[in-house]
C-alpha positions in Angstrom: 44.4 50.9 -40.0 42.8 47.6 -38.6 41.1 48.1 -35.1 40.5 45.1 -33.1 36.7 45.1 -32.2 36.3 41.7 -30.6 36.1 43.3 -26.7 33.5 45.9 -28.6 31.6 42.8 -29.7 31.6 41.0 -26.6 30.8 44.4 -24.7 27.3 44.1 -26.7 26.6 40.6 -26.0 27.2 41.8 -22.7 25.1 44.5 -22.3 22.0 42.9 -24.2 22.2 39.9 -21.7 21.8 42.2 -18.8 19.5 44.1 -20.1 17.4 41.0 -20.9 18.2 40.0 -17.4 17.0 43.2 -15.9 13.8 43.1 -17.8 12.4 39.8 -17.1 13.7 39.2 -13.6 12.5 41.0 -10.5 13.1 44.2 -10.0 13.4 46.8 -6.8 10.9 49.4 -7.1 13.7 52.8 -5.9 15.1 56.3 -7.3 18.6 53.3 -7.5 16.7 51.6 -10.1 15.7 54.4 -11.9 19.1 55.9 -12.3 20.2 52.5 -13.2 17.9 51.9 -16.0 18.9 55.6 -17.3 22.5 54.4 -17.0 21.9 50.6 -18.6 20.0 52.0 -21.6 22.7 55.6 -22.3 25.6 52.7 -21.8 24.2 50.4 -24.1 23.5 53.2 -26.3 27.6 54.2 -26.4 28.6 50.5 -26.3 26.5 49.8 -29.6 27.3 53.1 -31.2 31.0 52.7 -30.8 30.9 49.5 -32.0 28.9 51.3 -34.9 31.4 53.9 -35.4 34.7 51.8 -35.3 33.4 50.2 -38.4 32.3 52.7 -39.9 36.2 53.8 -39.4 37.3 51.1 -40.7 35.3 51.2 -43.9 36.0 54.8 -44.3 35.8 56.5 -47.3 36.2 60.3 -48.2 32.3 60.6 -50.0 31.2 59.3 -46.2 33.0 62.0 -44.2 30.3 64.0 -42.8 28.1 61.3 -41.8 31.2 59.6 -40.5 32.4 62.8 -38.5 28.6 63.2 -37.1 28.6 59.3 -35.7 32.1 59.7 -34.1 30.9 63.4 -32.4 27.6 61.8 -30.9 30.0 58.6 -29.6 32.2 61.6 -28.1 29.4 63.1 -26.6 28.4 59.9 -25.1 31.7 59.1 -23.8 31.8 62.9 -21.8 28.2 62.6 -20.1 28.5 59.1 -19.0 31.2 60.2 -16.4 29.3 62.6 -14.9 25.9 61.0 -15.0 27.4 58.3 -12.8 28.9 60.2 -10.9 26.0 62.0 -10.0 23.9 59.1 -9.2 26.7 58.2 -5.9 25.5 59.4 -3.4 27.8 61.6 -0.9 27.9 61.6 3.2 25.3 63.7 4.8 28.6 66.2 6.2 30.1 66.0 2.4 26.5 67.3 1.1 27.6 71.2 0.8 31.1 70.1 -0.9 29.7 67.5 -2.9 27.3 70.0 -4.4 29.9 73.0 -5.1 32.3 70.2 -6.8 29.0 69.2 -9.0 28.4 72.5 -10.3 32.6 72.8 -11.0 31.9 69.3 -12.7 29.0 70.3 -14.4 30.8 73.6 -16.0 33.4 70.9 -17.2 31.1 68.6 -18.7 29.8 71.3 -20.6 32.9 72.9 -21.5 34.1 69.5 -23.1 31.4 69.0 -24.9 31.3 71.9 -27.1 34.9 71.6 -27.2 33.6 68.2 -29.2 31.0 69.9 -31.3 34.1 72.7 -32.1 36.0 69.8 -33.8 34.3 69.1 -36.9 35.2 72.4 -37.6 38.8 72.3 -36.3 40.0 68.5 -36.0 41.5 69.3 -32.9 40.1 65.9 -31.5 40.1 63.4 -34.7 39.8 63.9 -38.0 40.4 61.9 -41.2 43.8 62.9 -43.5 44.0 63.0 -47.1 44.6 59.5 -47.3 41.3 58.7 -45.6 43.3 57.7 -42.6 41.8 58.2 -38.8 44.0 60.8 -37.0 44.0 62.0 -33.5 44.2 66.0 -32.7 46.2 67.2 -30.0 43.6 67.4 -27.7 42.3 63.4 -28.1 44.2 62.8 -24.9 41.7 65.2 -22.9 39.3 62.6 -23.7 41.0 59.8 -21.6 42.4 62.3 -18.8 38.6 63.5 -18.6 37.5 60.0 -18.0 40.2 58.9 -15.8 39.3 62.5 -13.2 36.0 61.0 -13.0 36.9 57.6 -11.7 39.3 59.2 -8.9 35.9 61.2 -8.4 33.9 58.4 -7.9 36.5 56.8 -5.8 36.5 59.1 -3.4 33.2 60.0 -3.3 32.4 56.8 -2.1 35.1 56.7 0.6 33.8 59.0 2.1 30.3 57.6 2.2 31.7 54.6 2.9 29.4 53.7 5.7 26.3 53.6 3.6 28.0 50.5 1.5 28.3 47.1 2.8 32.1 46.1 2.2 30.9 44.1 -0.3 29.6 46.6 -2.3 32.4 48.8 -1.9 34.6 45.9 -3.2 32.4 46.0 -6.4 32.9 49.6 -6.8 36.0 49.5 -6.6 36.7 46.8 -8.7 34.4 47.9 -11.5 36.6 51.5 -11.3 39.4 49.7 -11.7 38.8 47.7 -14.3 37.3 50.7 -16.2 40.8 52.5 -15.4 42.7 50.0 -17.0 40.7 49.6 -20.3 40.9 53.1 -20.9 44.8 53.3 -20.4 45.1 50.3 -22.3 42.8 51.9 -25.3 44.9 55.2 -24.9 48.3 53.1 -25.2 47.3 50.7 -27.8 45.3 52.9 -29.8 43.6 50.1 -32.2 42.4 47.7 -29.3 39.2 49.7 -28.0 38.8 48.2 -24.1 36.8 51.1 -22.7 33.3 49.5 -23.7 33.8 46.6 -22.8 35.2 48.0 -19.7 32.1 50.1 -19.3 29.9 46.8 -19.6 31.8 44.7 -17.2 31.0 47.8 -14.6 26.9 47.8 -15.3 27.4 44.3 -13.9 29.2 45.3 -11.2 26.8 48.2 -10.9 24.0 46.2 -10.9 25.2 43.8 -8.2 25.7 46.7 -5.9 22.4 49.2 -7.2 19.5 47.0 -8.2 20.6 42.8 -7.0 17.6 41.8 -5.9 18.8 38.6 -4.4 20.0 40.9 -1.9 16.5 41.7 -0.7 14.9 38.8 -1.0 13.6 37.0 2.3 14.8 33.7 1.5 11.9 31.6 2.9 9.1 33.0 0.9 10.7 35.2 -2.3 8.9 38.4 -1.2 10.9 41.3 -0.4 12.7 42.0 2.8 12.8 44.4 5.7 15.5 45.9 4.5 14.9 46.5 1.0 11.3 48.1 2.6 13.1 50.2 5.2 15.0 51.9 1.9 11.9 51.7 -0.3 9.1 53.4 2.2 12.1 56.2 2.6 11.6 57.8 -0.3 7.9 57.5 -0.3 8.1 59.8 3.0 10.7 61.7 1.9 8.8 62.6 -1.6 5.5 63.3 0.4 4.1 60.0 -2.5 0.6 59.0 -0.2 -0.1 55.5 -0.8 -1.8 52.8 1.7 -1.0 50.0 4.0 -2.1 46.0 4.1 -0.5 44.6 6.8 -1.2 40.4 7.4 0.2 39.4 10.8 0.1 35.1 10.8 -0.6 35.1 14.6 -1.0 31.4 14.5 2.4 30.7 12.8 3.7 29.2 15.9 1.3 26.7 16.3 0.8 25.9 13.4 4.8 25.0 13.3 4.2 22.6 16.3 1.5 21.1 14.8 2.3 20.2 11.7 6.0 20.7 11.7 8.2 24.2 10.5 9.0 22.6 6.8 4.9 22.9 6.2 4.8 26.3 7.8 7.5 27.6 5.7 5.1 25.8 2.7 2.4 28.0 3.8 4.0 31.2 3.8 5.8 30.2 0.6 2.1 29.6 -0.9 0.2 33.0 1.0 3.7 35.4 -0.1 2.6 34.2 -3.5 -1.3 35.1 -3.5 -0.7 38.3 -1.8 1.3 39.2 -5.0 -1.4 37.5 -7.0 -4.0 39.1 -5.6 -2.4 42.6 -5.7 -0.7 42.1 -9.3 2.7 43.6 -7.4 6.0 42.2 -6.7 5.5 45.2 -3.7 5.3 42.3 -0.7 7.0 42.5 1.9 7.9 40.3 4.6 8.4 42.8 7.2 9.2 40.6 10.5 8.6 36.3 11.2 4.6 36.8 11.1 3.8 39.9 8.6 3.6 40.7 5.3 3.2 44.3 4.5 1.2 45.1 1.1 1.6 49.0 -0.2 -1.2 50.3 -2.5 -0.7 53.9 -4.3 -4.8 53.8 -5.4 -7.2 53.9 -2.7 -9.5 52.1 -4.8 -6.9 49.1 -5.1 -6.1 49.2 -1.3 -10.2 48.7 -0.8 -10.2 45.9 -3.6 -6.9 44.6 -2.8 -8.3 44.3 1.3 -11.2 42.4 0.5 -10.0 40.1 -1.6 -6.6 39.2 1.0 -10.1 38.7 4.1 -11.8 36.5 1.6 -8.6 34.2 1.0 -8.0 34.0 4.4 -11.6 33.3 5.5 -11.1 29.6 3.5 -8.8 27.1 4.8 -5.2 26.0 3.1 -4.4 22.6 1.7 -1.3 21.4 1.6 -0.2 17.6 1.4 -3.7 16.8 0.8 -4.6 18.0 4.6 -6.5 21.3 5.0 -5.4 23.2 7.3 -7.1 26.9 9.1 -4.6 29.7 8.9 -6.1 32.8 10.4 -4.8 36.1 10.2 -5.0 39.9 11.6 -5.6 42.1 8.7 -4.7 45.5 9.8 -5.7 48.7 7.0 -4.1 52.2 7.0 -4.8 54.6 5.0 -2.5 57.6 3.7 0.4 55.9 5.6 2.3 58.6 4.5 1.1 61.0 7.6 3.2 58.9 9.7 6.3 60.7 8.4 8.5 58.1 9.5 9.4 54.4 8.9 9.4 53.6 12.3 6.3 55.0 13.3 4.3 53.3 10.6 5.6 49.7 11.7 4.8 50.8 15.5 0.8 51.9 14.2 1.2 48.6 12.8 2.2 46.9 15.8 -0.5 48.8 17.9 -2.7 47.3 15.7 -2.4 44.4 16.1 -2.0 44.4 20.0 -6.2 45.7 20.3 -7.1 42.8 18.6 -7.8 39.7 20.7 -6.6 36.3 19.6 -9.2 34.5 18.1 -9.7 31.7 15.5 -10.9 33.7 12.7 -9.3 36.1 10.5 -10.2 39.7 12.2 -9.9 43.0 10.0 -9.1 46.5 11.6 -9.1 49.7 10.0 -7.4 52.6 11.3 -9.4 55.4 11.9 -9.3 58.9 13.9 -10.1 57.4 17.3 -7.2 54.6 16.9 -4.7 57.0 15.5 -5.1 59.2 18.9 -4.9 56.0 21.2 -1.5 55.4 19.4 -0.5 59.0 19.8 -1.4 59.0 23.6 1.1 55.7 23.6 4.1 57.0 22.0 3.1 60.3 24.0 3.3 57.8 27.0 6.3 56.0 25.7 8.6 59.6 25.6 7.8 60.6 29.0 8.4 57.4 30.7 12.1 57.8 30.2 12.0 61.2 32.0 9.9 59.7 34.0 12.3 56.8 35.3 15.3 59.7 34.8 13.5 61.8 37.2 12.1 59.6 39.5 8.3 60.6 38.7 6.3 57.6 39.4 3.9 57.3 42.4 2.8 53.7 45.1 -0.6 53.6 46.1 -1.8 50.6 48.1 -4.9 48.3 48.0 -6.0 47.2 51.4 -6.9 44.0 51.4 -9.9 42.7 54.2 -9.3 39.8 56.4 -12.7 38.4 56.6 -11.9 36.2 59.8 -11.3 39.3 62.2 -13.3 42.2 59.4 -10.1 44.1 59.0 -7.0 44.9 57.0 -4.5 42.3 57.3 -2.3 43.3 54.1 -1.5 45.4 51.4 -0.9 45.2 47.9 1.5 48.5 46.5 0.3 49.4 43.3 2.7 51.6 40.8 1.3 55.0 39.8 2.2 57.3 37.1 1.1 61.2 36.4 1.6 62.8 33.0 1.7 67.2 34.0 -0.8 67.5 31.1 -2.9 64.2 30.2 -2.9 63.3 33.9 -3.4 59.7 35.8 -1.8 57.5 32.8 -3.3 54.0 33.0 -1.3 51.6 34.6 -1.2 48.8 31.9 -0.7 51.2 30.0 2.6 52.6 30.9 3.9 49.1 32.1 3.1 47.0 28.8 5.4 50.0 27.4 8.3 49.6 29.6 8.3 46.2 29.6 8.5 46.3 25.6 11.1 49.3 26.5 13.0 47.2 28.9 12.5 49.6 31.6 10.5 47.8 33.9 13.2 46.0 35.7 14.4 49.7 36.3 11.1 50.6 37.3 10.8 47.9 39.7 13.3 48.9 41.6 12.7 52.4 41.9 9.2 51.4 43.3 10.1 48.7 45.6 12.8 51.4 47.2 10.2 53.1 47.3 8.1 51.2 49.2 10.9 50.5 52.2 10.8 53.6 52.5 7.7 54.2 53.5 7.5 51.0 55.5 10.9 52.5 57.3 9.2 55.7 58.1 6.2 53.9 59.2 6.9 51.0 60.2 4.5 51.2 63.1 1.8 49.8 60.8 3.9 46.4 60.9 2.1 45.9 63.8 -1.5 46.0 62.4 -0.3 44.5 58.7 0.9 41.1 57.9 2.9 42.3 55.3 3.0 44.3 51.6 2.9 42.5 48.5 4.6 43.7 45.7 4.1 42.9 42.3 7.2 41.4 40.0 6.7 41.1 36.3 8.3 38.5 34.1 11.2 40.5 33.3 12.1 40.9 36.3 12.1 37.5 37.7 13.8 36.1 34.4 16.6 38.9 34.5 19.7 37.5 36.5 20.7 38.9 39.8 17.5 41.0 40.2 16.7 39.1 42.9 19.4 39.9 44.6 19.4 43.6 44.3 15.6 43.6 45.9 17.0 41.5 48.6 19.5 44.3 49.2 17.2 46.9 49.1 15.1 45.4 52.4 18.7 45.0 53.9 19.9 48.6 53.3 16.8 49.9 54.8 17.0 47.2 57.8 13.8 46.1 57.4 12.1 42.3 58.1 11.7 40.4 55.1 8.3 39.0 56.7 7.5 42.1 55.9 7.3 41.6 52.3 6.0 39.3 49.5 6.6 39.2 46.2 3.6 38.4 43.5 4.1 36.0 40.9 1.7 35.6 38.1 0.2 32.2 36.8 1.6 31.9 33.8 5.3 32.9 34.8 5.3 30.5 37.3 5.3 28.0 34.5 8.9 29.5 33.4 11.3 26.5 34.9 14.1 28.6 33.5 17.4 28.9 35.6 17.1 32.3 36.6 13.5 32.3 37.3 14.5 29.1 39.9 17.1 30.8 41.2 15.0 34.1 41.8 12.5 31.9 44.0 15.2 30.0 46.4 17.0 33.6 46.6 13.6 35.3 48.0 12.7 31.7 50.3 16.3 31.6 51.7 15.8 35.7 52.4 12.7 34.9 54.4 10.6 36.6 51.7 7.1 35.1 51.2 5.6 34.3 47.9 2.0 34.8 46.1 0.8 33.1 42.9 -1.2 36.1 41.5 -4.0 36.1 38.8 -4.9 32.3 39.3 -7.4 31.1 37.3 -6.4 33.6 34.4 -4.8 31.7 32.3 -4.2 27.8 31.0 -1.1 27.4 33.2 0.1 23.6 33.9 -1.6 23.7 37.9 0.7 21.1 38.5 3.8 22.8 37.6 2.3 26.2 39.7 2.0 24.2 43.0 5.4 22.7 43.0 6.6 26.3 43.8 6.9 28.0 47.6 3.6 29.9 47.8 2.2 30.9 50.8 -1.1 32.6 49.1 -3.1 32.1 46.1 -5.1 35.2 44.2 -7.9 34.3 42.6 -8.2 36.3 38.9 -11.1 38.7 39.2 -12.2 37.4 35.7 -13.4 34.2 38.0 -15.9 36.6 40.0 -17.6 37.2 36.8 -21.5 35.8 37.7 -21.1 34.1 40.7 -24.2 36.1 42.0 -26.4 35.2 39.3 -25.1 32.3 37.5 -25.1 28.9 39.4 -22.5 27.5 37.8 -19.6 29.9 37.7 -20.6 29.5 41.9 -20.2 26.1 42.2 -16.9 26.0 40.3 -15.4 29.7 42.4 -16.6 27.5 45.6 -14.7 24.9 44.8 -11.5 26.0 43.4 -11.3 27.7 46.8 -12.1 24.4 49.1 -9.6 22.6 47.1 -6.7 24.9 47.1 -7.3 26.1 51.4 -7.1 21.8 51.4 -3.9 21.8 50.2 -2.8 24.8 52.4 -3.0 28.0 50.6 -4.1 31.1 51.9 -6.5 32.8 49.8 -7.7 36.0 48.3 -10.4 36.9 46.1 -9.3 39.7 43.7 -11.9 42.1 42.4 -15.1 42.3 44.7 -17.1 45.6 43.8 -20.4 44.4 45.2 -22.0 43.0 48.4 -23.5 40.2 47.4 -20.3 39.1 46.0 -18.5 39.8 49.4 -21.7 37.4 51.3 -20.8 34.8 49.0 -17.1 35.1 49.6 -17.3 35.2 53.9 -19.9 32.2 52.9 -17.5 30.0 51.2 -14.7 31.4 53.9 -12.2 32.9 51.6 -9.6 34.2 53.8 -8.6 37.6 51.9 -10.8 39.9 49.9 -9.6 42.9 48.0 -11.7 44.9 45.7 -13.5 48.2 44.9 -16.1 47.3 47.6 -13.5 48.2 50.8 -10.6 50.5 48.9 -9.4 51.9 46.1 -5.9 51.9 45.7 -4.4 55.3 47.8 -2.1 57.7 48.2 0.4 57.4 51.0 -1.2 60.2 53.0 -5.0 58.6 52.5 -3.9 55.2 53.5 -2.4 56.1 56.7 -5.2 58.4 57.6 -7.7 55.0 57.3 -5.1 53.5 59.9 -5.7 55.9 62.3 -9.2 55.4 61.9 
């Protein structure tokens, strides 16, 4: 009988292109890849073998018989594990996991079962066997072979609906198509019986396979050719979930942005094109990701090649980068951890990360951290923090104090500044930049803000006597606040519901959100003018803010940064310039306070120069409801 082999033929040329693909292209590093690899090389094994053993069919003869029988068993073989095996590697739902596992064993048992049923034929025939005329005949139970197949792919199938949700729709679309295909060639093959469709089958669904297992187009950040967050989120997984310890690099381009203004996004993306490519030169590892905008994130399993592999990344960033002829300096934060597998979670290791890079300061030069003991318990007092802030704002928990501030004209309190407060029951007082840096990142600080500023009305409402000896309480509103749209509004309402003045209130602004011309923030500032609500530019002199743009808004008052106090005592310079920031700004009408005086020669100088306001160390601490009314009394 003549068999037609040409799908058998092109299933081989198949197979050995992918597999030449697969070998010289890049590859994910994951347990996908692994079982994929088992699968491309036992597949290519059965494609080329039944290739193999349909010619040796076909050039039968009766002296060949046993090794002829022996080929055709191991191709039978072949064609019962495959089934299983992939089916094994899907992966089934987290709910299906106790099912999935008692249908394995069941499918295991058959496996088995079928293929001693194989090795039983050559010495019953009840499979194949060849007839006197050296003719291949099927047994009765050849059919199994193609029912056997067929059970698996309505396996598959609906293993993978129910997992569904761990498959892009894409992907599902290639598995299904690949199932479907492979369906068809084998009830075409069991049909037919001479045109042999189930190889090539099987080698149109490695593509498929691969597409939807090991693409790595689909985790390539497209900018620089290093791997994505995504294909790191998966890949990290399983080196928690294994307990593998390996070490972090982490490169965060702080500088990225300016370095996109200056000399324009396309060299930017050049740059990080050119460093994506020497981190993977220097470490010899296609294992670079680019984790967010700024950072690459190198993994190391050899403590001796993360310490190598670290020093060689700060030595190529201490030199500066040509490109276009132009050398250009590209700083970076160079951030080490080692055993990043004590994190025990993805999301914690890309927070240490994060925390970081937040202690180092800005600078022009590439700065390396290492994590050690003493930086690991900062960030555990910060994600200790971080939980109980969220009861905290549930429950109400947080605390005002108020900063007296000194009117030096009549040497008394003219105002106050309410100061937020928060107490953990076990680590106690939690700093107050602290716990506001994390709501802010939390987006609970608008939340908090109100909750304080209610606060505070309250307490003016229940004493509001000391209207009489105050000008009013300033009350500090951060930048998500002012930027968030109708905020304004709901403070507004709060001095309403508790029928209080709005004289008797005004809000501080910082320096550099005052540069924010942003719709909301503008309409934030008419709402609190219109209200009657006065307004301070806090932390002047902190920044680089545009002075200009600052003084076009409605402020009444003008905080000097305590940063500015630094030396004024001692150094004749920092003097002159405090003395005359203050002579300009009271010429142009401001009101003004000097923030942070501990000492009394710092307090002469101030009354000397005649700054209106002081408030510092040197006449209160921040207190307690119950301690600032007893000084009132006083």
């Amino acid at each position: 009988m003549n068999y037609n082999i040409n799908f058998q033929v092109a299933a081989v040329i198949i197979t050995a292109l992918l597999l030449y693909h697969f070998l010289t292209q890049k590859k994910l590093h994951n347990a996908n890849v692994k079982t994929f690899t088992y699968i491309l090389v036992l597949s290519g094994l059965y494609i080329l073998s039944d290739l193999l053993g349909t010619l040796t069919i076909m050039n039968y003869t009766a002296e060949d018989e046993g090794i002829v029988m022996g080929i055709l068993t191991g191709i039978y073989l072949l064609d019962i594990l495959i089934p299983y095996i992939l089916y094994s590697c899907i992966p089934d739902s987290h709910e299906n996991e106790k099912k999935s596992g008692a249908l394995s064993v069941i499918c295991a048992g058959i496996t088995v079962a079928m293929m001693i049923a194989v090795l039983g034929n050559l010495g019953s025939g009840g499979f194949f066997c060849f007839d006197s005329n050296d003719v291949f005949q099927k047994g009765t139970g050849y059919v199994f072979l193609y029912l056997y197949a067929l059970v698996y792919i309505v396996l598959i199938m609906l293993r993978m609906i129910r997992s569904r949700e761990d498959y892009t729709p894409e992907k599902m679309s290639i598995a299904g198509k690949f199932l479907v295909i492979e369906g068809v060639c084998i009830g075409v093959e069991l049909y037919t019986g001479y045109i042999f469709l189930s190889g090539f089958g099987l080698a149109l669904g490695l593509i498929f396979l691969y597409l939807m297992m090991n693409n790595p187009g689909d985790y390539i950040d497209s900018t620089t050719g290093a791997f994505d967050k995504r294909y790191f989120d998966n890949w990290i997984q399983e080196k928690f979930t294994k307990g593998i310890e390996f070490h972090v690099i982490a490169v965060e381009l702080f500088m990225l942005k300016q370095i996109n203004k200056v000399y324009g996004s396309s060299t930017g993306d050049l740059l990080l094109v050119q460093i994506a490519r020497e981190l993977q030169n220097i470490t010899g590892s296609v294992q670079v990701f680019r984790t967010t905008g700024n950072c690459f994130l190198i993994i190391t399993d050899s403590l001796t090649e993360y310490e190598k592999n670290r020093q060689e990344i700060e030595n190529y960033f201490k030199e500066p980068f040509e490109t276009d002829g132009e050398k250009i300096t590209f700083p970076a934060i160079i951030c080490g951890i080692i055993n990043g597998e004590k994190m025990e979670k993805e999301d914690v290791l890309l927070a240490y990360i994060e925390y970081l890079i937040s202690l180092v300061k800005r600078a022009d030069e590439t700065v390396v951290i290492q994590s050690d003991d003493r930086i690991l318990e900062g960030f555990r007092y910060e994600k200790e923090v971080e939980h109980f802030l969220k009861t905290a704002v549930d429950k109400d928990l947080f605390e005002v104090y108020y900063q007296p501030v000194f009117w030096t004209k009549e040497d008394r309190y003219i105002t106050l500044e309410a100061l937020s407060r928060l107490k953990h029951p076990c680590m106690g007082m939690i700093p107050p930049d602290v716990f506001i840096g994390i709501a802010e990142r939390q987006g609970l600080i608008a939340q908090i803000g109100l909750l304080q500023f209610r606060r505070v009305c309250r307490f003016i409402k229940e004493n509001e006597y000391m209207m009489k000896q105050i000008k009013n309480v300033k009350f500090n509103l951060s930048p998500s606040e002012l930027l968030k749209p109708g905020h304004s509004q709901l403070l507004i309402d709060i001095v309403k519901e508790y029928e209080l003045s709005p004289k008797y209130f005004q809000f501080e602004i910082t320096e550099t959100v005052a540069t924010e011309y942003s719709e909301s923030f503008c309409k934030a500032v008419e709402d609190f003018t219109n209200a009657g609500i006065g307004l301070c530019l806090d932390d002047f002199g902190s920044g680089y803010a545009n002075l200009n743009a600052v003084l076009r808004l409605p402020f009444d008052v003008v905080k000097m940064d305590r940063s500015l106090l630094t030396g004024i005592t001692c150094d004749e310079q920092a003097a002159v310039f405090y003395h005359s920031i203050v002579t300009v700004m009271q010429n142009m009408g401001y009101t003004i306070v000097a923030e942070g005086a501990e000492t009394e020669e710092e307090v002469s100088l101030l009354r000397e120069w005649g700054v209106d306001m002081v408030q510092g160390y040197y006449f209160s601490r921040p207190l307690p409801e119950a301690e600032l009314l007893r000084l009132f009394m006083l």
